[in-house]
C-alpha positions in Angstrom: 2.0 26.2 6.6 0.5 22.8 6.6 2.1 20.0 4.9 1.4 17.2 3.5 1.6 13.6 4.8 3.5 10.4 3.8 -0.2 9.2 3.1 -1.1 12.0 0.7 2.2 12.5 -1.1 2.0 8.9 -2.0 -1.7 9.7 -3.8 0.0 12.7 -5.5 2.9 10.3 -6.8 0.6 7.6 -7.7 -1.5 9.9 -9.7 -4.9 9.1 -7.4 -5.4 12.5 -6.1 -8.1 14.5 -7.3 -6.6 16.8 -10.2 -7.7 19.9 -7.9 -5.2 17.9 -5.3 -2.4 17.5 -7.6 -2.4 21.2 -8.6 -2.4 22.4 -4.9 0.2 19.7 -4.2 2.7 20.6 -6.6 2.4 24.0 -5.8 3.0 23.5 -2.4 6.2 21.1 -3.3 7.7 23.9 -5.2 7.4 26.3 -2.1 7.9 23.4 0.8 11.3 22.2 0.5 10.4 19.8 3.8 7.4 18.1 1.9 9.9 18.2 -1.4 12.2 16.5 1.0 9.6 13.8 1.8 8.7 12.8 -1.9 12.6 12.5 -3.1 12.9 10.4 -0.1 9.7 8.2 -1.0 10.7 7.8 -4.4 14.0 6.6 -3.7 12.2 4.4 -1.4 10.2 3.1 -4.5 13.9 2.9 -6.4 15.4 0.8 -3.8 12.3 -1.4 -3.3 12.4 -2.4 -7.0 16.2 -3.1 -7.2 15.6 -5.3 -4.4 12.5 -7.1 -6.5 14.6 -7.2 -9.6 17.1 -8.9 -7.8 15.2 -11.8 -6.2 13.7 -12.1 -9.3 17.0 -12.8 -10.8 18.2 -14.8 -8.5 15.1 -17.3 -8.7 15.4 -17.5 -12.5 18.7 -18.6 -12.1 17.9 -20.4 -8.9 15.0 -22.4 -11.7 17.5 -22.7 -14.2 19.5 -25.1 -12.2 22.4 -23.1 -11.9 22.5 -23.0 -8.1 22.5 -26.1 -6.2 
């Protein structure tokens, strides 16, 4: 069985594979658990990455605000 890249699942998640792609993909997802494996873990990735930018971005609004010194 071949699977899929880092590379290519991030196309399928990001919607820019071909729609023949997508529908090979996901079919191979539901019958790979070690691809599966790979998405959850990129789109936790994605999760943590955007706590992390929410959390700068607070802390410069308050950081612009004048609250820290």
């Amino acid at each position: 069985m071949r699977h899929y890249t880092q590379d290519e699942l991030d196309l399928f998640r990001h919607k820019e594979m071909s729609v023949l792609g997508r529908i090979n993909c996901a079919s191979h997802l539901k019958e790979c658990p070690k691809c599966a494996k790979l998405l959850e873990e990129l789109e936790e990735n994605d999760k943590l990455l955007q706590e992390v930018r929410n959390s700068v971005q607070s802390f410069q609004t308050v950081e612009t605000e004048g609250h820290l010194s």
